[in-house]
N, C-alpha and C positions, 0 to 999 in steps of 0.2 A: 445605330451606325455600326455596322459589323463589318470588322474588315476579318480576316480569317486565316490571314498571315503573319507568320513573325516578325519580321520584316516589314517596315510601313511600306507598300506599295506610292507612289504617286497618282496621284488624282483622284477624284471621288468612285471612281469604277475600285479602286483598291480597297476603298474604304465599307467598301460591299454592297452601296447605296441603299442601306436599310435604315437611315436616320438622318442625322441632320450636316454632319461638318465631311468635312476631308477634301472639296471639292478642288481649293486651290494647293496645286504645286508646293511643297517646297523644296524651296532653292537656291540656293548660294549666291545664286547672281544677285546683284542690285535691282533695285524695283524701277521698272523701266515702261516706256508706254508698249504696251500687251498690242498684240498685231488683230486685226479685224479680219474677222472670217466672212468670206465672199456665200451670197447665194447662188447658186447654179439655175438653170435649166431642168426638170427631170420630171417629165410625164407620170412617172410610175410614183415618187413620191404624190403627186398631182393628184393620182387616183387613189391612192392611200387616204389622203386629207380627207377628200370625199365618200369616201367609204367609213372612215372615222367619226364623222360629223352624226348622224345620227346614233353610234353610241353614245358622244361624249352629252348630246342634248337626254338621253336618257339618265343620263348617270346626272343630271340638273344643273345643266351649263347651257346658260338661255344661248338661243342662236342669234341674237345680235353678240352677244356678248364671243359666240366662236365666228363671227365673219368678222366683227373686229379685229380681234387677234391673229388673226389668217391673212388678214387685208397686205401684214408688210411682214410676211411669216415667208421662208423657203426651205429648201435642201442647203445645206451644208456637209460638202465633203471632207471637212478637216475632222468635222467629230468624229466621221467614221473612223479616219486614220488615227486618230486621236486613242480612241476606244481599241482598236487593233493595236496600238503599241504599248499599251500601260502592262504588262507582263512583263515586260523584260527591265523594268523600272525597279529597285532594293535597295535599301541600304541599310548599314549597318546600326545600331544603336549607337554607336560610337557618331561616325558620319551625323546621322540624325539628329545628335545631341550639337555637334559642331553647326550646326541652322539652325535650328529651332530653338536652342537657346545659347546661340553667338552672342559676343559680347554687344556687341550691332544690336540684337533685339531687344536685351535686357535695358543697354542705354535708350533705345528706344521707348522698350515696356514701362520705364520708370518716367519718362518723360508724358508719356500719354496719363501715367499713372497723377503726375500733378496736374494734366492739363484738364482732367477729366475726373478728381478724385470725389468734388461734391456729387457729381452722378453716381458714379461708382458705390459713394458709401450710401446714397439713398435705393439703389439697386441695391446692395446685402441687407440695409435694415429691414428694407420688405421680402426677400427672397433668402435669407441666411448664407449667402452664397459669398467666402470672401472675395475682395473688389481686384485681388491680385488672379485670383483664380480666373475669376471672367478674362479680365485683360489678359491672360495668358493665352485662353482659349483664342481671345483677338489676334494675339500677335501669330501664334501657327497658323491661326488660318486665312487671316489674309495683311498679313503683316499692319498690323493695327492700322486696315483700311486702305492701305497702298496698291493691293492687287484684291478689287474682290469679283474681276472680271467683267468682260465687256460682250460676251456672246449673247444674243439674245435667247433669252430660256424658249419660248416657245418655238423658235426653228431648230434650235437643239435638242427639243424633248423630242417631238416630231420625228425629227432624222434618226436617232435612237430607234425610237417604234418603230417607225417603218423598217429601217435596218432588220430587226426582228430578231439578234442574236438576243439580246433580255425584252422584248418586245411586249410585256405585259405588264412588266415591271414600267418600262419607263411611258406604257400610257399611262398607269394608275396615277404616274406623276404630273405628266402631259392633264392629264383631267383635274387634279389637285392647283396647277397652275393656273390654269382657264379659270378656275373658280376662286383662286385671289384675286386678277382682275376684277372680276364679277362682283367683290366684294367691297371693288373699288380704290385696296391697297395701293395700289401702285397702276397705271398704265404700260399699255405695249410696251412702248417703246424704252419705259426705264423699268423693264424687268428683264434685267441681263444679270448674269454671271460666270461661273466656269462652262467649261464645254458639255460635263455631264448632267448640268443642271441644278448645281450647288449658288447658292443664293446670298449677295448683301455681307457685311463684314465677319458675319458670324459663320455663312456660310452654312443656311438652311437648303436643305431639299425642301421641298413643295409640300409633300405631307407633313413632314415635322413643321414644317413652318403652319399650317391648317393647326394643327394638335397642339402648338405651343410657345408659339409667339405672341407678343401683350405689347398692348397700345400704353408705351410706360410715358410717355410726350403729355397723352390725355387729346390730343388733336385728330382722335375719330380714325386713323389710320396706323395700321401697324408698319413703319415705315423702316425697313431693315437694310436699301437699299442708299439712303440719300450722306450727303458729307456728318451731317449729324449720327452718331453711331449709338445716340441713345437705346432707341425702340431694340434695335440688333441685341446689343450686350444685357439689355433686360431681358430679353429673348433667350436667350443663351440659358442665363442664371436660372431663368422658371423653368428650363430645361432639365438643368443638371438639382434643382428644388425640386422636381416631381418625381425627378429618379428616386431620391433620400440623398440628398448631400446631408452630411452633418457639420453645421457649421463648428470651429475649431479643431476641427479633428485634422488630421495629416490625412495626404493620399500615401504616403509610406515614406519610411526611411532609409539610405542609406544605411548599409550594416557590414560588419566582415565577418564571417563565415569563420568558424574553426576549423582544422586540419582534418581533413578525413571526411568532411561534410558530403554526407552520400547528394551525388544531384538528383536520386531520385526522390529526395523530401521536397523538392521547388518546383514548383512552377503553382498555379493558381485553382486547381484540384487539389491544394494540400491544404488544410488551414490547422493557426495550432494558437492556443494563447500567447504571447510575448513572455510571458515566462515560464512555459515549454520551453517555448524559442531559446531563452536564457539557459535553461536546463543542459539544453545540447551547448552550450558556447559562443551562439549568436548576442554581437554585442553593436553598437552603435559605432561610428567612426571614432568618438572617443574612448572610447570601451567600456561604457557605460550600458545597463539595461534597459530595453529601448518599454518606456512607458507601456502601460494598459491602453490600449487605444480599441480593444475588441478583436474579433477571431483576425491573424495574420499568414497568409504565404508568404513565400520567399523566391524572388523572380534571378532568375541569373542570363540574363537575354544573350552574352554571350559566353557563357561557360563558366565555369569554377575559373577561369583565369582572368573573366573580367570583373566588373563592379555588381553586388548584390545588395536587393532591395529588399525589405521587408514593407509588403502592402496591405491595405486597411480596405473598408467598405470604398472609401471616397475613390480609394481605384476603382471599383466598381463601378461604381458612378460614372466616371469618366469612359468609361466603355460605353455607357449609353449615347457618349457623341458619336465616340469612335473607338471599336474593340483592339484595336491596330495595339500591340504589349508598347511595343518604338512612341507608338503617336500620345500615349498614356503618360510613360513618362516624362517626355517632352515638354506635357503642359503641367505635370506636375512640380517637373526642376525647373520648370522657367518660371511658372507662379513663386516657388522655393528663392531663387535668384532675386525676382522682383520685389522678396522682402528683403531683401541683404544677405542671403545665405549663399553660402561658396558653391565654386564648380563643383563635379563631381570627383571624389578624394579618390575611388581606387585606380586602378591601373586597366587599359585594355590593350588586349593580348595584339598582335600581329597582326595583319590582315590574311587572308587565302595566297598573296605574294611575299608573305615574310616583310613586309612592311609595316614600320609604324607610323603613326601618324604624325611626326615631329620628319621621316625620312619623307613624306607624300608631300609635307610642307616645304621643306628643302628642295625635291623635284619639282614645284609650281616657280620656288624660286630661281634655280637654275635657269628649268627652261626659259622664265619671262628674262631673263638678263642673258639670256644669247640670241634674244631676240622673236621668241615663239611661246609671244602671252598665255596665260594660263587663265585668263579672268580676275585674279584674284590668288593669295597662299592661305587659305582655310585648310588644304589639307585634304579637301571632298575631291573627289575625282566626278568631274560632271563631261557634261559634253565640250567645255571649251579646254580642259587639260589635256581631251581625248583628242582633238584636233589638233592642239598643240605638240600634243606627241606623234602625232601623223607626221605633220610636218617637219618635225625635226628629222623622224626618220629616215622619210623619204629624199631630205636633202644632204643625208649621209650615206644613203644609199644601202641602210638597211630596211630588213623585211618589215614592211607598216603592218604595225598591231596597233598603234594606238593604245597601247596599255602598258602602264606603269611598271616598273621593273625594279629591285635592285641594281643589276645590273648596269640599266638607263641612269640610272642614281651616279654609281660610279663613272661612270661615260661620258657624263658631267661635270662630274666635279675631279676629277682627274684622281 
């Protein structure tokens, strides 16, 4: 799963669609019913399919098995649009961390954690993978089962290829899908999920899902998409187990950095023992030396003035879902959380508007109490505070930016 940005992108095009997760959104909003993409009309996809058909039977996708799947298959123009807008989608480590591990999903993650912990602890004794780590990977990716999408994969891998901006990529996938059918997994019709083609709670693409999902049920199907999230979350685990997880190892620590700390020793090209690390002043949040846990980098996602991590193999690992630095630690401090460990202790700096995130949260509130809801006061600036602020503007009769301001701040609150 390689995403290739600092910054988690949105959706699985972000996530570089070289593995298995990232497909679903995250997003501040509440988990709400997900809107159904319409098939169109369009000849040219038409001739596409037909011209497809005798590769995909060569690559040993019997043709009952691609006229089946074709039978209630179309064009979808949301993917495209979909696919064309995921660039201008970023967010901060900060933002990031404020989703993906809101108090919202921790009370959640713990809640799924009892509901599900005898699966769970039978998923790590046989895969060493701990049962907080899986559930974490759950809850980013499709909010432990609430959003794991409703697109039908094969009209969306389809519209992809044909599209032809990654058109080679997303047949390999398109063929990978056809032949879990084929396998019997799942049928047409309940193999849905995001727009790019990301799959079932855990949020497999089509190859990873071929390469390394396990029928952990025992009932003859690898079934990653149904209410039961068993087959998924063992999925996941023999995933992140074939990478090298090490079981009790940390994916890294929080640490503070000493005065003078060149940033050129960080980032994930540098590795150095933990007592190196010591050597130079690097200490834990208590100020403690952070254990032997094997070779460590030191990540400072946003600068010497935000929070620093010291990271282990097990990050590594975690890059094989998703390379994404943002989407890594995510599932690292939320699994962290999910055992009872605190938010994150250090400070982050301002935004690019001189904002912090305690003033963004005061802006959502404002606005919503003079009448130009924000969704929600998290703090994330998504699309309903951008509107919100549209709105206000416009019925003040200032220039609509739709974007957040000190200023706006003031202008609110007098």
């Amino acid at each position: 799963m390689q995403a290739t940005r600092r910054t988690v992108m949105l959706g699985l095009m972000a996530a570089g669609l070289a593995g298995c997760a990232g497909g679903m959104p995250i997003s501040s909003a509440p988990a709400a019913a997900e809107p159904v993409m319409r098939a169109v009309p369009n000849p040219a996809w038409d001739a596409w399919v037909a011209g497809f058909r005798p590769r995909a039977v060569g690559a040993g996708v019997a043709p009952e098995t691609f006229d089946r799947a074709f039978r209630s298959a179309g064009y979808l123009p949301d993917v495209i649009e979909r696919d064309g807008n995921q660039t201008e989608f970023t967010r901060t480590l900060e933002d990031y961390l404020a989703i993906a591990a809101s108090d919202e999903r921790v009370s959640k993650g713990r809640a799924a954690l009892s509901q599900y912990g005898g699966v769970l602890s039978q998923i790590e004794a046989r895969f060493g993978v701990e049962a907080e780590v899986v559930a974490a990977i759950w809850g980013v990716e499709s909010r432990y089962g609430e959003r794991r999408g409703n697109v039908p994969i094969v009209s969306a891998l389809s519209t992809l290829a044909y599209d032809g901006r990654r058109g080679a990529f997303f047949e390999s996938q398109l063929i990978a899908a056809l032949k879990i059918l084929q396998n019997g997994d799942v049928n047409p019709e309940g193999m849905t999920g995001s727009w790019a083609g990301a799959m079932g709670h855990t949020q497999f693409i089509p190859t990873s899902y071929l390469a390394y999902a396990v029928d952990f049920t025992g009932d003859g199907r690898r079934d990653i998409w149904s209410e039961d999230p068993t087959d998924a979350l063992a999925s996941a685990a023999a995933y992140l187990a074939r990478s090298g997880w090490r079981r009790g190892q940390p994916w890294g620590v929080e640490v503070r950095l000493p005065a003078g700390f060149s940033p050129g020793l960080a980032g994930r090209g540098t590795t150095r023992s933990p007592s190196d690390w010591a050597a130079m002043g690097v200490r834990d949040m208590d100020g403690r030396t952070v254990p032997d846990h094997g070779a460590a980098s030191i990540l400072i996602p946003m600068g010497l003035s935000g929070p620093a991590f010291m990271v282990f193999r097990n990050f590594t690992v975690i890059t094989r879902y998703n390379n994404a630095e943002n989407y890594v630690i995510g599932v690292g401090h939320l699994s962290d959380r999910l055992r009872g460990g605190p938010p994150i202790r250090g400070s982050f700096p301002p935004d690019a508007r001189g904002m912090t995130m305690a003033d963004r949260q005061e802006l959502q509130r404002r606005l919503t109490a003079a009448g130009f809801d924000t969704g929600g006061t998290d703090g994330v600036i998504g699309g309903k505070t951008e509107a919100a602020i549209s709105a206000y503007e416009q019925a003040n009769g200032l220039p609509v930016t739709g974007q957040p301001s000190v200023a706006l701040l003031r202008r609110l609150g007098g």
